[in-house]
C-alpha positions in Angstrom: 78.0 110.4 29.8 79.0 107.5 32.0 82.7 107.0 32.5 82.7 103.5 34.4 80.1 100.5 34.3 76.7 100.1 33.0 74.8 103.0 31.8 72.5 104.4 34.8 69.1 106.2 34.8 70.1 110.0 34.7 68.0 112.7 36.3 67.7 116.7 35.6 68.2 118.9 38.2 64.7 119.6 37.5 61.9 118.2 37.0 61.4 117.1 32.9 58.1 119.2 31.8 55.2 116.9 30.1 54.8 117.4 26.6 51.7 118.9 25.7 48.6 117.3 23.8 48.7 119.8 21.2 46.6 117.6 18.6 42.9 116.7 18.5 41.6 113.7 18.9 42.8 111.2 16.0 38.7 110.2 15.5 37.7 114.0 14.4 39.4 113.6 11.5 39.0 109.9 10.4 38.5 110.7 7.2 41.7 112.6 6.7 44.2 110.8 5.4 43.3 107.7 5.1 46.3 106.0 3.0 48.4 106.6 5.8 49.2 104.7 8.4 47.7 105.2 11.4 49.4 107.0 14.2 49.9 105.2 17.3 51.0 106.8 20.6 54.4 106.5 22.0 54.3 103.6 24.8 54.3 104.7 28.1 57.7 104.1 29.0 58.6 106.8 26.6 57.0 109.3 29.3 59.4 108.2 31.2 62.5 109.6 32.5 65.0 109.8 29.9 67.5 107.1 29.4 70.1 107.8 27.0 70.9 104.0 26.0 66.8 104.4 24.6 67.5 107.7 23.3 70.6 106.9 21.3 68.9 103.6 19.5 65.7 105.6 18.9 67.9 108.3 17.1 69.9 105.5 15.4 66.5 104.0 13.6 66.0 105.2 10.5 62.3 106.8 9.1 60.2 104.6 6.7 56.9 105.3 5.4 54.0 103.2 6.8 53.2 101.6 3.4 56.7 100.2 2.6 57.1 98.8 6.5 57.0 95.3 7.3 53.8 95.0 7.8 52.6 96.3 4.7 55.9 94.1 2.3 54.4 90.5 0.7 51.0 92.5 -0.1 49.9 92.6 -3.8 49.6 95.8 -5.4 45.4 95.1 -6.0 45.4 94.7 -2.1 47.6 97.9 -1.1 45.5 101.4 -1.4 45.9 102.9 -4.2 47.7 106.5 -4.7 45.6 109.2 -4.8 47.1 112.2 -6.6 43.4 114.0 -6.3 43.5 116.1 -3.0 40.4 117.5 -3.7 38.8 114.0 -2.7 40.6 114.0 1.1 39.6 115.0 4.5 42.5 117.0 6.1 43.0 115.6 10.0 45.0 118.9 10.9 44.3 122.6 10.1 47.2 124.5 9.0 47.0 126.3 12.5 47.6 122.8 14.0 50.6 122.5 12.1 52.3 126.1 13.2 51.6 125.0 16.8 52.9 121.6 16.5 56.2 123.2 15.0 56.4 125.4 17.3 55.4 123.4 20.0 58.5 121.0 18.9 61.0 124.1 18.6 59.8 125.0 22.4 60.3 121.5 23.5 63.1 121.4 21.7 64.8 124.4 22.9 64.2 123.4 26.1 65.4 120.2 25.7 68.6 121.9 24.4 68.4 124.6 27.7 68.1 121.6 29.8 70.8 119.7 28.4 73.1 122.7 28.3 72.5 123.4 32.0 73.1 119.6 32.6 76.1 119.6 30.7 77.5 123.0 33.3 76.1 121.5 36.0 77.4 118.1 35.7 81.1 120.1 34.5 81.0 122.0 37.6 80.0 119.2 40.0 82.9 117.2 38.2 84.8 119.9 38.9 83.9 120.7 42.6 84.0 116.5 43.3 87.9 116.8 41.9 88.7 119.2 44.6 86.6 117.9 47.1 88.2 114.5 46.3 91.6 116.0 46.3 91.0 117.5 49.3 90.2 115.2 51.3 92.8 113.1 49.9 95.5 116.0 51.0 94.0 116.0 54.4 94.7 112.2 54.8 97.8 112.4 53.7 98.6 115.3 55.7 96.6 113.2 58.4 98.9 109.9 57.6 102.4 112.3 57.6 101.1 113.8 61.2 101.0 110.2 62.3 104.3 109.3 60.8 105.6 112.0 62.7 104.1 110.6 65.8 105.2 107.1 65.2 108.6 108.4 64.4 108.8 110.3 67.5 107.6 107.9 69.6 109.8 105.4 67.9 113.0 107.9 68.9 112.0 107.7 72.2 111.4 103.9 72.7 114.8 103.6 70.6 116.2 106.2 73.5 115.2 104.3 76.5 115.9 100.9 75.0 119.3 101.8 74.9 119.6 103.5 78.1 118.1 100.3 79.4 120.3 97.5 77.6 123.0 99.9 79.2 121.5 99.5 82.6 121.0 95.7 82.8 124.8 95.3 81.2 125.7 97.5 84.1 123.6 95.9 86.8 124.9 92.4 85.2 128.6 93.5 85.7 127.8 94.8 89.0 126.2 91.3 90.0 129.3 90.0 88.8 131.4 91.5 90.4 128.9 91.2 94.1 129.2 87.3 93.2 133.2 87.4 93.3 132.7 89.2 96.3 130.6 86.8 98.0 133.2 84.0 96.2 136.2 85.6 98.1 134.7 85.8 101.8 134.8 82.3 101.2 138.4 81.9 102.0 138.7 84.2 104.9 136.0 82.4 106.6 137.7 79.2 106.3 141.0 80.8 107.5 139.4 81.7 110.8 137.5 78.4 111.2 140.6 76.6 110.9 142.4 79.5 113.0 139.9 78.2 115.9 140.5 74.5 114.9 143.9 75.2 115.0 143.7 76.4 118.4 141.9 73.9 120.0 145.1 71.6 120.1 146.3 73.6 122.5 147.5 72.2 125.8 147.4 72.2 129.1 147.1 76.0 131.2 147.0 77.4 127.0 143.3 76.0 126.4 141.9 80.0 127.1 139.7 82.1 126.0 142.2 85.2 125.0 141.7 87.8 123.7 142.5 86.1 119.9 139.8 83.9 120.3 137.0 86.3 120.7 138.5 88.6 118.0 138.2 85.4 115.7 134.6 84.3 116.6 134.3 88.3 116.1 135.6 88.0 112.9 133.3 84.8 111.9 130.4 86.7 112.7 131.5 89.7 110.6 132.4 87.6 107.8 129.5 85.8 107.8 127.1 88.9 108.4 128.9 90.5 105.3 128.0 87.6 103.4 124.4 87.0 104.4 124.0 90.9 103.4 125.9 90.4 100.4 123.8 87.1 99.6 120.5 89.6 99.9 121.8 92.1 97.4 122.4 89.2 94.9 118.9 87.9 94.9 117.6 91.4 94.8 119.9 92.5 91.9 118.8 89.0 90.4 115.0 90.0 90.6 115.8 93.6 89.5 117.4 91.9 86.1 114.4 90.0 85.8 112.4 93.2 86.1 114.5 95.2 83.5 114.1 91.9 81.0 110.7 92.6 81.6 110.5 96.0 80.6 112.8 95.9 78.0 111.1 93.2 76.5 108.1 95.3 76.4 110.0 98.4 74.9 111.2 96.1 72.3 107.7 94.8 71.5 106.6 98.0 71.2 109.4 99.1 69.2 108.7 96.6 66.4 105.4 97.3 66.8 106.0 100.9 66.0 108.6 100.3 62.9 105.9 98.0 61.2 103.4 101.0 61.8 106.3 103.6 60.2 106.3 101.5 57.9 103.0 100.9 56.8 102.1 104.2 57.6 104.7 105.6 55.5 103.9 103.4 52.8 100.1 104.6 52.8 101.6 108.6 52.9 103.6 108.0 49.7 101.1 106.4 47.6 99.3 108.1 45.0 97.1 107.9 42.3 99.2 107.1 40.0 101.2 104.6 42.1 101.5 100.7 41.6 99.7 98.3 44.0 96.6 100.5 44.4 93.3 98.9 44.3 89.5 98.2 44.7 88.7 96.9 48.3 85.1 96.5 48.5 83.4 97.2 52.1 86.9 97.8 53.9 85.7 100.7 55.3 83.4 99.0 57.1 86.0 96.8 58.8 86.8 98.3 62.4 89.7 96.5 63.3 91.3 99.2 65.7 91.7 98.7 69.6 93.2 101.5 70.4 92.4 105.8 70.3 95.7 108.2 69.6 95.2 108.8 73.5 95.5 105.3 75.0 97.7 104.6 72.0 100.4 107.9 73.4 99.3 106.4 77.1 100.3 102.4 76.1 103.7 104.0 74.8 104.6 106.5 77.5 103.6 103.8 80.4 105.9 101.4 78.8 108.7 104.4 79.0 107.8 105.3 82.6 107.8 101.6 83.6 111.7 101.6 81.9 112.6 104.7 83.7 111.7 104.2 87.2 112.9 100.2 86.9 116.3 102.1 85.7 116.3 104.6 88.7 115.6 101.2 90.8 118.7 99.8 89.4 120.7 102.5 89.3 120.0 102.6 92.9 120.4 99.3 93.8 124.1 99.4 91.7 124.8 102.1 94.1 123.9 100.6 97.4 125.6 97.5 95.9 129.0 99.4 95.4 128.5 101.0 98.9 128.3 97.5 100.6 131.0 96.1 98.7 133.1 98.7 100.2 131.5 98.5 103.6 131.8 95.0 103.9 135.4 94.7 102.6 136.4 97.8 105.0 135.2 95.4 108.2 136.6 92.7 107.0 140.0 94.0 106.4 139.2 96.0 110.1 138.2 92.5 111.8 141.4 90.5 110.3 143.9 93.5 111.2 142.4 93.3 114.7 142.3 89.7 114.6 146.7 89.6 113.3 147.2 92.7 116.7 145.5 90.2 119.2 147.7 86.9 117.4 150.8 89.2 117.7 150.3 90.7 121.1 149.3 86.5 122.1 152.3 85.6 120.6 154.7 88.1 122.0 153.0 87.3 125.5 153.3 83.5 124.9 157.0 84.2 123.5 158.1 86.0 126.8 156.7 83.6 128.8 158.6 80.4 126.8 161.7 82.8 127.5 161.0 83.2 131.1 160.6 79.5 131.5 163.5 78.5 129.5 165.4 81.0 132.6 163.8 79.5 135.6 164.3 76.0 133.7 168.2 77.1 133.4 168.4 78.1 137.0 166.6 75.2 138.2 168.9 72.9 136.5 171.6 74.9 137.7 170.3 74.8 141.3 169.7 70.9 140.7 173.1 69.9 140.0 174.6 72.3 142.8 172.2 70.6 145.3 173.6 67.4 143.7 176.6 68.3 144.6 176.1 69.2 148.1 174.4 66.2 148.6 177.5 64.4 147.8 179.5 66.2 149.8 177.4 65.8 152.7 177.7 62.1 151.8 181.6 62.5 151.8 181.1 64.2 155.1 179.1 61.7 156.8 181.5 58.9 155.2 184.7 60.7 157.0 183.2 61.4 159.9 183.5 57.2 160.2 187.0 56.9 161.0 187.0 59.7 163.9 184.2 57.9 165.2 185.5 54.3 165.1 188.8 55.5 167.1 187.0 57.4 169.6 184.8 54.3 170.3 187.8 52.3 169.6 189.7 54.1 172.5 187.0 53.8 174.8 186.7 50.2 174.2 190.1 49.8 174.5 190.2 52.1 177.9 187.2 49.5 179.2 190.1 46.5 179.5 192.3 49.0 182.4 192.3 46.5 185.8 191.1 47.7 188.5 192.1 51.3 189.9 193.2 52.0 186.8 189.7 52.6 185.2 189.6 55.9 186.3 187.2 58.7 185.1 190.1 60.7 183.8 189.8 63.7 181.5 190.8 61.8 178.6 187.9 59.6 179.2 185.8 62.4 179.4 186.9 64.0 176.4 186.6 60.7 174.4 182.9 60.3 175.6 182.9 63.9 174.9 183.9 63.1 171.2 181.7 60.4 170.6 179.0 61.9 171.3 179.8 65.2 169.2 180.3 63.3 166.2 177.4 61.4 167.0 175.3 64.5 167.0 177.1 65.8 163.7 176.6 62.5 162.0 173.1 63.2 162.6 173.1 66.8 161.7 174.8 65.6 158.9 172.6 62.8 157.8 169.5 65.9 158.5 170.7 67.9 156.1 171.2 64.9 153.8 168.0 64.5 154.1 167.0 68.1 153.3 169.1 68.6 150.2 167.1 65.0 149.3 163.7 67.0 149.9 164.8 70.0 147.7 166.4 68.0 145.2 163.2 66.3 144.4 161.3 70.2 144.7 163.5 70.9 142.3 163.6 67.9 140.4 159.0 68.6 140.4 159.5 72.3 139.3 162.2 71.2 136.5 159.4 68.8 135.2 156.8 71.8 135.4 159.0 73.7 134.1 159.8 71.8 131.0 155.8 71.1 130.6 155.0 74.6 130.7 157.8 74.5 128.1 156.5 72.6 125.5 153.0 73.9 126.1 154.5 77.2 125.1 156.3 75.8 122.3 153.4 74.0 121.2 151.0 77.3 121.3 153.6 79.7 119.7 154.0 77.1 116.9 150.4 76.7 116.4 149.8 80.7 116.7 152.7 81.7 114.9 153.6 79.1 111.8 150.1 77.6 111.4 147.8 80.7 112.3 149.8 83.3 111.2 151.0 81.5 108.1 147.4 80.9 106.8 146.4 84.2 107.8 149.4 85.8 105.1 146.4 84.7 102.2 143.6 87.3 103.2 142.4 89.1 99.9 143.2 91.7 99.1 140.6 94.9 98.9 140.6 94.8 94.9 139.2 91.0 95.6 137.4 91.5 98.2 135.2 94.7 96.2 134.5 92.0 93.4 137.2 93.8 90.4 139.1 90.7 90.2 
């Protein structure tokens, strides 16, 4: 029987046997029976291969007799033959023997038609039968098949879901880092400026103070440190920039894959949980004809585990770069911190030097003015000197003169007259001793008067340089950052 669609040609397994021509030929026996109708052979698509649609409406017609058919109705009983009850005047077209063998011909066909049907009918049972469990069979093999690749796609999931989040971890980590590397680099910043200005500063020095000490190489030192520190720290920036680019990267491809692999689960697992008996199932003419993959289970594992590898070693790239980041930071803030405590030593030891020389000054300027107003005062008493040495002179020369008017004999060359020449010309010669020493003291008054202006020069060169080392330079240079700031935590 069919169980879906239009009936179908059926087939033994073997070969239907031809019915024998049992009967003689229908013109032996003309005479036989001659009010019956005549028999006419079967058409040959009887012969044919049985069909049960023809078999079932030639079993549903029922027997007539030839003379009350169609073809014999709307005849008049003086044109029909009439009914012969007399035997005795009829040819017979069979023998008796004819008949047995026809019967018996029909019980064979018959019985063999019923042996055939019966095997048909186990046959067709068991190869029901054995296509059920083939069927289910195979169908327990794809669902085993589509549960084995469930359990691929779920472990392969797990592991894309693993290194996804070790990644996301990564970048955040490498992002704080980059952070914290761009503070850094923020907070050299100030320094720098610090010691630029500390050299600006310095430049308004005057006068014998314009040198190149000890504090000015130790501040170009610290430029250059400052600046190397940043140029490496500028370098680790853009590579920790390009290594976030490159982790985007592959965790963009992780995450691709990902959702890739959770539509597959879920399809997947959708196709290992139907069955025949669920909703949504139907006919899909041809679809297995449709080859719509692009990928084997090997290059589909190798697609998966590159992606994974590609994660991992950018991760071990960014772990290490996070690691030489954190080493510079504390390099770099370690040399800067060295650089500005060498930097304060050489401003204090340039200071104390600078201070003990301003102190030394401000002695020899004390003694000088102390020496200046003593060799004022000599002067003036050399002065005083000279002035009363005026009156001695004056009576000597007075006497003389006087002495000149004696007449005659009387101008004698006495000893008084000699001691009065004698006199004016010793004060004469102390006047001018006198007036030579005035003359000195002048000379080393105005030496004096030179080295106190020197001296007071030198003086408010030093005083200008301490003020410029100590309250400009020094007082700037109390803002350095600390080494929390400096490593990129705050």
């Amino acid at each position: 029987m069919e169980l879906v669609g239009s009936p179908l040609t059926a087939t033994y397994t073997h070969p239907r046997s031809t019915p024998t021509k049992f009967l003689p030929a229908i013109s032996t026996m003309a005479s036989s029976y001659k009010n019956r109708v005549p028999y006419y052979p079967l058409p040959q698509s009887f012969s044919l291969p049985w069909m049960p649609s023809a078999y079932y409406k030639a079993a549903a017609m029922n027997p007539t007799l030839a003379p009350f058919s169609k073809s014999s109705q709307g005849l008049t009983p003086s044109k029909m033959l009439p009914f012969v009850s007399n035997r005795t005047n009829l040819f017979t077209w069979y023998t008796p023997d004819d008949w047995y063998r026809s019967n018996l011909t029909n019980y064979k066909e018959s019985e063999a038609s019923r042996h055939n049907a019966e095997r048909l009918r186990v046959d067709t049972s068991r190869m029901i039968q054995d296509k059920y469990q083939q069927t289910k069979k195979t169908q327990l093999e794809s669902t085993k098949n589509l549960g084995e690749r469930v359990n691929d796609i779920e472990f392969w999931r797990s592991e894309l879901c693993r290194e996804l989040d070790e990644m996301m971890g990564e970048t955040n980590a490498l992002t704080d880092m980059k952070k914290r590397l761009e503070r850094a680099l923020a907070e050299t910043e100030a320094p720098l400026q610090v010691a630029q200005e500390c050299l600006l500063h310095r430049e308004k020095r005057m006068g014998i103070d314009l040198v190149h000490d000890n504090v000015e190489k130790q501040l170009f030192t610290e430029v250059d440190v400052i600046r190397s520190c940043q140029e490496r720290m500028q370098q680790c920036l853009d590579k920790a920039k390009a290594q976030l680019a490159s982790n985007r990267v592959a965790q963009h491809e992780l995450e691709r894959d990902l959702v890739n692999k959770q539509a597959a689960h879920r399809i997947d697992d959708k196709c290992h949980h139907l069955r025949n008996t669920s909703d949504g199932i139907s006919y899909y003419r041809g679809v297995e004809r449709v080859d719509a993959t692009i990928s084997v289970p090997e290059s589909w594992a190798r697609f998966t585990d590159d992606n994974i590898l590609c994660s991992q070693s950018e991760r071990v790239a960014s772990a290490k770069l996070r690691d030489n980041i954190e080493n510079l930071l504390v390099v770099t803030a370690n040399e800067m911190w060295r650089q500005f405590n060498g930097v304060n030593v050489a401003f204090t030891n340039r200071i104390a030097e600078t201070a003990d020389a301003k102190s030394k000054i401000q002695t020899h300027l004390a003694k000088t003015l102390q020496e200046i107003f003593q060799i004022k005062m000599n002067i003036e008493a050399i002065r005083k000197a000279i002035r009363d040495k005026g009156p001695p002179l004056k009576v000597a020369q007075t006497r003389l003169d006087e002495r000149t008017r004696r007449p005659n004999v009387e101008l004698c060359r006495d000893t008084a007259q000699l001691r009065l020449v004698n006199e004016v010309h010793e004060i004469d010669e102390m006047i001018q001793s006198l007036q030579q020493r005035l003359r000195d003291a002048e000379d080393t008054l105005q030496m004096l008067v030179r080295a106190k202006s020197v001296l007071e020069h030198d003086l408010a060169v030093k005083a200008n340089s301490l003020f410029i080392d100590q309250e400009k330079c020094m007082g700037m240079r109390k803002t350095f950052p600390s080494t929390v700031r400096l490593v990129g935590y705050v």
